[in-house]
C-alpha positions in Angstrom: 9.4 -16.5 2.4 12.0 -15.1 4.4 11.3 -13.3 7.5 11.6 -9.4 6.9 14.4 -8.3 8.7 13.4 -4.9 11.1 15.9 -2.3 11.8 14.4 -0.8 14.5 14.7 -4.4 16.2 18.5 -4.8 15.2 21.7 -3.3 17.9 24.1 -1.2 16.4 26.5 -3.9 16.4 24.2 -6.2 14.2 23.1 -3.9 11.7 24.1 -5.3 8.5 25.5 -2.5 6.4 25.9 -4.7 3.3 22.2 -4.5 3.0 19.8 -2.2 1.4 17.8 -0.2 3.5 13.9 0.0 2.2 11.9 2.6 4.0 8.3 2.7 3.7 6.8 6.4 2.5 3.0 6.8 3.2 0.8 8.8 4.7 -2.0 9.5 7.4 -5.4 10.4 4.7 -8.6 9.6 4.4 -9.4 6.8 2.4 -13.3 6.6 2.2 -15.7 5.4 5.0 -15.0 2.0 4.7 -10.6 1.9 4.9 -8.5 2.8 7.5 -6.2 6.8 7.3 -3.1 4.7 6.9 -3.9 2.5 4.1 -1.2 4.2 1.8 1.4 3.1 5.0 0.0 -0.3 5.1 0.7 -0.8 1.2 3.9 0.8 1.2 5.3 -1.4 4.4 3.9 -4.7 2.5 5.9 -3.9 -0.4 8.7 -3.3 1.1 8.8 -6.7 3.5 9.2 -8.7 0.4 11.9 -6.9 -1.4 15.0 -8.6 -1.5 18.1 -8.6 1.0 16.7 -5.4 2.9 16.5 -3.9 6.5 12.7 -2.7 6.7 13.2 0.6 8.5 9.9 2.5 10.4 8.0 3.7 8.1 7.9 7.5 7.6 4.1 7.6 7.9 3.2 11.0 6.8 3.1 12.9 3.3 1.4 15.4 1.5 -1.8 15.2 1.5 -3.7 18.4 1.2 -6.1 17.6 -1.5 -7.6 15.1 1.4 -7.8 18.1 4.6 -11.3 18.6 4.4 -11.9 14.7 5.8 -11.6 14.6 9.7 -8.2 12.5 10.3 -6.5 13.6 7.4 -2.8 14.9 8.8 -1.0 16.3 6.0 2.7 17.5 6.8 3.1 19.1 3.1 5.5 18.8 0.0 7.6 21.2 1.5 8.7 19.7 5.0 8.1 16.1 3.4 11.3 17.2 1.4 13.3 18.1 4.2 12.5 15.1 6.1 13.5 12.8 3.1 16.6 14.7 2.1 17.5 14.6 5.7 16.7 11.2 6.1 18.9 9.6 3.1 21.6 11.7 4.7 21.3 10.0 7.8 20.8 6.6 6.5 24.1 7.4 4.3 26.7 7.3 6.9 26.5 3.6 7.5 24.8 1.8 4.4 25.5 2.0 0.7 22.1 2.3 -0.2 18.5 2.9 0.4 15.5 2.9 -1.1 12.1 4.9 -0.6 8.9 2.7 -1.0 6.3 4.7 -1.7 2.7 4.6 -1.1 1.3 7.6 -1.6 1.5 9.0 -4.8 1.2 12.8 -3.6 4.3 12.5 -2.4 5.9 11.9 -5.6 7.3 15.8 -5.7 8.8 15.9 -2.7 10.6 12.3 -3.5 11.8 13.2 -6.7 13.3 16.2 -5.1 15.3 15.0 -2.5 16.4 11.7 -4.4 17.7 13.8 -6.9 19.7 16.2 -4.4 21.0 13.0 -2.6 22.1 11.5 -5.7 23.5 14.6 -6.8 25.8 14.8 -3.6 27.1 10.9 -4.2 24.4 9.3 -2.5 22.9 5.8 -3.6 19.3 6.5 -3.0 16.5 6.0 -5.2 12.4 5.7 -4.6 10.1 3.0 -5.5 6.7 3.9 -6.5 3.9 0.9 -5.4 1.8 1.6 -8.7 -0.7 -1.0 -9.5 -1.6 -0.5 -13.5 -5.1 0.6 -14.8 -6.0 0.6 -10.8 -8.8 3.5 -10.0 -8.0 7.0 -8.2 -7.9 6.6 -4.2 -9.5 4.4 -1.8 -11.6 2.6 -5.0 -11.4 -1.5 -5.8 -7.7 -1.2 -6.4 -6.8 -0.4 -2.9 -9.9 -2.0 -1.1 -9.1 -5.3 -2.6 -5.1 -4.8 -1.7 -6.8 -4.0 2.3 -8.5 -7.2 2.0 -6.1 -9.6 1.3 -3.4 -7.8 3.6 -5.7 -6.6 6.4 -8.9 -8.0 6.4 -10.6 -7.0 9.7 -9.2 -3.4 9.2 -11.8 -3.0 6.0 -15.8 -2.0 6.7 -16.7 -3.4 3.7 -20.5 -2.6 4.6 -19.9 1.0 4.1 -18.4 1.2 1.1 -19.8 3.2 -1.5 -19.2 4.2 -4.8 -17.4 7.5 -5.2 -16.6 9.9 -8.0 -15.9 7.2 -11.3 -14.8 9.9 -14.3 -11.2 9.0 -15.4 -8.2 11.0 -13.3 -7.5 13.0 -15.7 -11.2 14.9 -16.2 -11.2 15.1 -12.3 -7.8 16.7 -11.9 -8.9 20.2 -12.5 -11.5 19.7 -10.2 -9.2 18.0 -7.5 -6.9 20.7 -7.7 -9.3 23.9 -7.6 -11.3 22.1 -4.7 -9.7 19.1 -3.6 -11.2 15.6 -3.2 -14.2 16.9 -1.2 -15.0 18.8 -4.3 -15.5 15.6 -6.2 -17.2 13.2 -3.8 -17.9 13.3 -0.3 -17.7 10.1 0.5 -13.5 10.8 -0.3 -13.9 7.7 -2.5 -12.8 8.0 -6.3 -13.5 4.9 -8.2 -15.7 1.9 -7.1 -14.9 -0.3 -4.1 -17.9 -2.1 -4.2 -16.2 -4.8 -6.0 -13.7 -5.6 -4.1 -12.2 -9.2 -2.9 -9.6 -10.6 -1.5 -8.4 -12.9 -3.9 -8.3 -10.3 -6.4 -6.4 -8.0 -3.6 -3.6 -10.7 -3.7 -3.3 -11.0 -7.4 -2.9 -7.7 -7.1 -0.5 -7.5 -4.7 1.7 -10.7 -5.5 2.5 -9.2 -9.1 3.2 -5.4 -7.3 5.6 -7.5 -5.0 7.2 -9.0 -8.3 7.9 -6.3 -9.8 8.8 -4.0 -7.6 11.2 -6.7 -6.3 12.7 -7.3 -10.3 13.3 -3.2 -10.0 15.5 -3.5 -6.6 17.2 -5.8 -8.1 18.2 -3.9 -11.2 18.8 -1.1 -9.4 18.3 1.2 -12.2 17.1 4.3 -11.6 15.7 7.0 -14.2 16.8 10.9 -13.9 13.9 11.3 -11.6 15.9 8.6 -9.2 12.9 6.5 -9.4 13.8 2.5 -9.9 12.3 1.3 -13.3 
């Protein structure tokens, strides 16, 4: 594997603009008692080391998270000003590179993205987001995302307290998560079952995310959403 490649360690006169810029989108939640607030950050920045001929910029390590703002920690910066900061961002990034790409971790963010990838694209832009979607995984903070933590950052998971949280499918809770949030639905924050967990499931998981995120960078292909497929 080839060493990521950091922008913020780069000079101005090194920067290479031929490359793709990936910049990691998560955010700052709760993610049960047993994983650390920036989880969806740690996934996202993971992702986006392994993508192919890329400058790995900061991460932008807050998002919209409101349905989380009852758990202590939770810092949620809204769809609104997430927006502003992307669309403001790919702007920016514009004036020297041909292209960049937001890796997304956090999939409350996806309204915000999907806004301001299609405004940048609109104005000649070549920007498009990357959603770090692991299929048939649980809700948030569950075995999905617990094994993920394991395998990438072992001695940041407190595996003793985890516990299992809400298990109906998404889709019967999403009523409920929207009238009351995720509080409303378990108070551990936990929706799915980490109890599970391991790491070598964490980097099967991970190793085929890396793959095909990877095969979507390089087909560069994105839908009318601006969302590589």
């Amino acid at each position: 594997m080839t060493a990521p490649r950091w922008l913020s360690e780069q000079t101005w006169p090194d920067v290479d603009a031929d490359a793709t810029v990936a910049v990691p989108v998560g955010s700052l939640e709760q993610h049960g008692p047993h994983l650390p607030l920036d989880t969806d950050t740690a996934i996202a920045t993971a992702v986006a080391v392994q993508l192919p001929n890329v400058l790995v910029a900061p991460p932008i390590a807050y998002g919209a998270s409101g349905e989380h703002q009852s758990f202590a920690g939770t810092v949620s910066i809204g769809l609104e000003a997430l927006e502003v900061l992307l669309l403001e961002y790919g702007r920016s990034v514009c004036t020297w590179t041909g292209r960049a790409v937001f890796v997304n971790g956090h999939g409350g963010n996806a309204g915000a993205l999907v806004k301001a990838v299609q405004r940048l694209r609109f104005e000649g832009r070549d920007v498009v987001w990357l959603p770090c979607v692991v299929p048939n995984s649980d809700a948030h903070a569950g075995r999905t995302e617990t094994s993920l933590l394991l395998h990438l950052a072992p001695d940041r998971v407190r595996l003793d307290r985890a516990v299992v949280g809400a298990t109906e499918p998404i889709g019967d809770l999403m009523p409920r998560l929207r009238e009351r949030g995720v509080a409303g639905v378990s108070a551990s924050g936990v929706l799915g079952d980490p109890t599970g967990a391991t790491p070598a499931e964490g980097r099967q998981l991970y190793d085929a995310l890396v793959t095909r995120s990877a095969a979507a960078v390089n087909r560069w292909s994105p839908d009318t959403n601006g969302m590589l497929r």
